[in-house]
Backbone as numpy.savetxt, mean C-alpha at the origin, in Angstrom:
# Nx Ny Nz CAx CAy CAz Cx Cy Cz
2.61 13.99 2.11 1.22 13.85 2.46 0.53 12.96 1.42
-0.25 12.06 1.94 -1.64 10.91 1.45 -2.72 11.83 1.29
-3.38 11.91 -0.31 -4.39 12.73 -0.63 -5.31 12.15 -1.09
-6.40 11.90 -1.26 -7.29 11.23 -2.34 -8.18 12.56 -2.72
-7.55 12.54 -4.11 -8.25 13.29 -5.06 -10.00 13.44 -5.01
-10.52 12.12 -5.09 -11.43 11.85 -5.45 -12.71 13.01 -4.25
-12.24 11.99 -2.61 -13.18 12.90 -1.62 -12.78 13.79 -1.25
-11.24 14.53 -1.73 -10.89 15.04 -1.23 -10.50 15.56 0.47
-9.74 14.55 0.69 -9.77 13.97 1.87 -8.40 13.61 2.26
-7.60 14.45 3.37 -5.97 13.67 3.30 -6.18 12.54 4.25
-5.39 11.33 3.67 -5.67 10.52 4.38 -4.45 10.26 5.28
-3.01 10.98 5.22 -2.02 10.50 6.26 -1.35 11.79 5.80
-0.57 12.66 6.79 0.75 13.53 7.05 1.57 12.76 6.44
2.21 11.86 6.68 3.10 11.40 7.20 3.30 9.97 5.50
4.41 9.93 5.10 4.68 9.02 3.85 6.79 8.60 3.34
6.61 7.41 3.35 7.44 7.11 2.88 7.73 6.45 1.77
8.42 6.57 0.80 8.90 6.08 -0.35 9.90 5.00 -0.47
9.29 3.60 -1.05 10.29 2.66 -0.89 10.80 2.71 -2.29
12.22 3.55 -2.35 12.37 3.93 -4.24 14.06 3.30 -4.04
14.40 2.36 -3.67 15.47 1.49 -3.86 15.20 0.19 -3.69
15.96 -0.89 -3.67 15.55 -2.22 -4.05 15.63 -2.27 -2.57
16.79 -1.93 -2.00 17.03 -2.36 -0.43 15.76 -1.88 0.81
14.87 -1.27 0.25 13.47 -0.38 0.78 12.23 -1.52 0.50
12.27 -1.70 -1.31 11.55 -2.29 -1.86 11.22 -3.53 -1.06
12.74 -4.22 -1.11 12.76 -5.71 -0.39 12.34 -5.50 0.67
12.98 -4.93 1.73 12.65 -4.97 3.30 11.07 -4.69 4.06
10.21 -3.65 2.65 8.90 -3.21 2.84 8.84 -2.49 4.90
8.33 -3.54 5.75 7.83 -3.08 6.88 8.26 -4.40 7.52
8.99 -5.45 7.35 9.47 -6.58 7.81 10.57 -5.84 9.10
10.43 -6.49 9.91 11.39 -6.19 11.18 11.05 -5.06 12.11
10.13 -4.30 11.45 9.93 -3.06 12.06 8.72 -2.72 12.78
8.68 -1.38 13.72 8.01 -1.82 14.77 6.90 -0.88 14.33
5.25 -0.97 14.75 4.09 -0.58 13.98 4.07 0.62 13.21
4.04 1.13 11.90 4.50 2.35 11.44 3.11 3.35 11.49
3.95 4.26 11.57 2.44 6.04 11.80 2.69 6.51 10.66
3.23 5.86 9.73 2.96 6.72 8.13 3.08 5.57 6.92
2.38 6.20 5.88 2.31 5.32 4.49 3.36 4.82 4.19
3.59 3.44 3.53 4.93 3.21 2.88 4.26 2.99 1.65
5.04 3.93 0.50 4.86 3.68 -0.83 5.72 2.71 -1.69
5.23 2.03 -2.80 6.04 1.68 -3.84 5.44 1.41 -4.66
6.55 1.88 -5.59 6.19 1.95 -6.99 6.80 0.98 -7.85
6.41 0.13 -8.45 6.52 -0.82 -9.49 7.64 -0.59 -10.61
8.35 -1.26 -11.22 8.80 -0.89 -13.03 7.68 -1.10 -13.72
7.24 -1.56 -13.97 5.68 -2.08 -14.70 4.90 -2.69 -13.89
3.53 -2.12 -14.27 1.74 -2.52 -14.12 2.23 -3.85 -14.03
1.79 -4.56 -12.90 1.30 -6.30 -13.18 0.78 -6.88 -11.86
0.58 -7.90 -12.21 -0.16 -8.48 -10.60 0.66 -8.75 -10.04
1.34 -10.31 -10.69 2.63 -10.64 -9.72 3.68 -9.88 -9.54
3.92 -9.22 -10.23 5.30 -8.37 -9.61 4.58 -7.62 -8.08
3.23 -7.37 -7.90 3.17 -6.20 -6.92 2.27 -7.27 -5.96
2.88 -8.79 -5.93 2.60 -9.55 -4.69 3.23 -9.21 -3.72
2.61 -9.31 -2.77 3.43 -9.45 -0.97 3.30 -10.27 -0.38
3.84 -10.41 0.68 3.75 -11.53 2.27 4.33 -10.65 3.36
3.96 -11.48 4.28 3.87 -10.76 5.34 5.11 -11.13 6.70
6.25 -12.40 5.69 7.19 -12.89 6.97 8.23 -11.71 7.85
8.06 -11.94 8.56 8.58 -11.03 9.46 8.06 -9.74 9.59
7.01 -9.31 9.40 5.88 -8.39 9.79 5.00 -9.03 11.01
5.09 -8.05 11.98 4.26 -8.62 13.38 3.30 -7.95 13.73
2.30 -7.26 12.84 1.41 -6.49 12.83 0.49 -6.58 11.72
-0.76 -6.34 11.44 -2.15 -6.19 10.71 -1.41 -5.15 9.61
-1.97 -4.99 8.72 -1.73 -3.82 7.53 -2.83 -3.73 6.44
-2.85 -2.92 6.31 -4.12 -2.65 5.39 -2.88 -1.93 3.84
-3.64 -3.12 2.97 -2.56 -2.77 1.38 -3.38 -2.30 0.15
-3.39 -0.67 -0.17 -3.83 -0.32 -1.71 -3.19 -0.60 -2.50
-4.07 -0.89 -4.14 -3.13 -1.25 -4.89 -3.45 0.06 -5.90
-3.14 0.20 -6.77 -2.92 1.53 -7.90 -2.76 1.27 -9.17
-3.12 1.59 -9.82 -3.07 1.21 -11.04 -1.57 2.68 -11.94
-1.96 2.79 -13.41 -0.62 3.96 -13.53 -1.12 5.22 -13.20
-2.76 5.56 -13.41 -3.41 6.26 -13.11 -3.56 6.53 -12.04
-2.90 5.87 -10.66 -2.89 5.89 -9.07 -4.77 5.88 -9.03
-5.34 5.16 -9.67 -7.10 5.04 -9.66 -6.35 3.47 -8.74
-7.33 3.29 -7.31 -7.63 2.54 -6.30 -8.11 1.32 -7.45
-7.07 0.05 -7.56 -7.80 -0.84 -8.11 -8.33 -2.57 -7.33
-7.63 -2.13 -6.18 -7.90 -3.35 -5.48 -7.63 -2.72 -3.72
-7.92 -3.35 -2.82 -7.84 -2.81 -1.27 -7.90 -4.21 -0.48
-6.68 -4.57 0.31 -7.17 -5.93 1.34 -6.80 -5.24 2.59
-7.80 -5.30 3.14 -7.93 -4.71 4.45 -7.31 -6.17 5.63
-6.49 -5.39 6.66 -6.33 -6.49 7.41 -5.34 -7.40 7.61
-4.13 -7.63 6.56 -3.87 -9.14 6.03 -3.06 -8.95 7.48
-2.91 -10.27 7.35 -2.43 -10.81 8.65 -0.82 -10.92 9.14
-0.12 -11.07 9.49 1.34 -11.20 10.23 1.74 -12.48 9.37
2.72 -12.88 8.98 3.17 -14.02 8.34 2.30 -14.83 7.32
0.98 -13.62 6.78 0.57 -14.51 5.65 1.66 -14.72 4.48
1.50 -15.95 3.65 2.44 -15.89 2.87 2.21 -15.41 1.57
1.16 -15.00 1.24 0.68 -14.34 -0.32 -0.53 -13.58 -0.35
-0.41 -12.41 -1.09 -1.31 -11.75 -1.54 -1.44 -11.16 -2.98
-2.09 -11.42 -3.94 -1.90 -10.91 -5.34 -2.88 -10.28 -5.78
-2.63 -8.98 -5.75 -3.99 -8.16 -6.38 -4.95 -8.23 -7.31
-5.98 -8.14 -7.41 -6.87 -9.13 -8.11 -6.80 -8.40 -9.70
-6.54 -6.91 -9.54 -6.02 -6.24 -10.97 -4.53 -6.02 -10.85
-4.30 -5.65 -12.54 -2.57 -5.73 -12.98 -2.39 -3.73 -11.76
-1.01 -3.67 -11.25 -0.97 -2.38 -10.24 0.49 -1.60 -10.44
0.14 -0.61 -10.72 1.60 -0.18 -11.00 2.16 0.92 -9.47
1.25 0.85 -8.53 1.84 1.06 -7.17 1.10 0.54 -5.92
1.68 0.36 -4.95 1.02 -0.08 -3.67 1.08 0.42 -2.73
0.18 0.57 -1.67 0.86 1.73 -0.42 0.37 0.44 0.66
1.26 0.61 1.67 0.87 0.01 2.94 0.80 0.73 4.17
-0.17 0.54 5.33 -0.45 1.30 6.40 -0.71 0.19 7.34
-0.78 0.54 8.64 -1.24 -0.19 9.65 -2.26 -0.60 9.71
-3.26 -1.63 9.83 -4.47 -2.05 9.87 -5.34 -0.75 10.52
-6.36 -0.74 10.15 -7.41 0.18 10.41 -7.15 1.82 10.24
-5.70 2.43 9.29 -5.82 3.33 9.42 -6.45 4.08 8.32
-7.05 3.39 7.13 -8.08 3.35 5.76 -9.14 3.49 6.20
-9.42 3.05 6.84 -11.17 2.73 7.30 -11.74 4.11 6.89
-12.95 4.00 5.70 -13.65 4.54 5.20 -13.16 5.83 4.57
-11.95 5.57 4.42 -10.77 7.20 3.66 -10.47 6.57 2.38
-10.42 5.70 1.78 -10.32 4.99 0.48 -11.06 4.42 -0.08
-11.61 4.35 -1.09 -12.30 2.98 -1.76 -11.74 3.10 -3.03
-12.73 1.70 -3.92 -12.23 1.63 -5.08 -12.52 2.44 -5.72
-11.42 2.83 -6.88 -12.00 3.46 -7.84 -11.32 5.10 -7.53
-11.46 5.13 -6.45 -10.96 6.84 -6.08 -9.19 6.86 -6.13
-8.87 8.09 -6.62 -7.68 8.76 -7.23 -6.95 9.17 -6.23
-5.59 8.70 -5.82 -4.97 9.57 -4.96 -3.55 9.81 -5.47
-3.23 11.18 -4.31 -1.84 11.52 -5.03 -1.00 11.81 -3.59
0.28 11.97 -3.58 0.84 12.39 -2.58 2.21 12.99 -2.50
2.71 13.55 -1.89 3.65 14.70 -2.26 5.17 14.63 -0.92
């Protein structure tokens, strides 16, 4: 389960952990619209390491970024199907991805989440 500490508020049942490289790499590429969080977690805080794109993703996604504190440090709502870059505007030591619109008004910056 997707929690945010902050409003106390679950924001998804449903979570997956991308905690191998072969997860890491593949993210949500090939696959068909997902009903739960995909997590990952970083080796180290940084911007570029916790860039994405979107090739071979055929769907909208809405991407948090996290800092080590899992404190909300950046949010792009939306990004598009085959964009080719996104780099969080702070250094992030995790990211979660969801389907476009399933954040809407359950996250903002700054708020704490945890998940289990």
């Amino acid at each position: 389960m997707l929690y945010n500490k902050t409003t106390k508020q679950k924001i998804t049942e449903k979570i997956k952990i991308a905690d191998s490289f072969w997860k890491k790499f593949k993210g949500l590429m090939f696959s068909s619209e997902p009903d739960y969080a995909l997590i990952f977690e970083l080796e180290k805080e940084g911007k570029l390491n916790a860039s994405i794109h979107m090739l071979f993703v055929f769907y909208a996604i809405d991407v948090v970024y996290l800092d080590s504190n899992k404190k909300v440090v950046d949010i792009k709502l939306n990004l598009k199907p085959w964009a080719l870059n996104y780099t969080p505007k702070k250094p992030s030591k995790y990211f979660i991805e969801f389907l476009a619109g399933t954040i809407k008004e359950k996250i903002a910056l700054n708020d704490e989440l945890n998940w289990s």
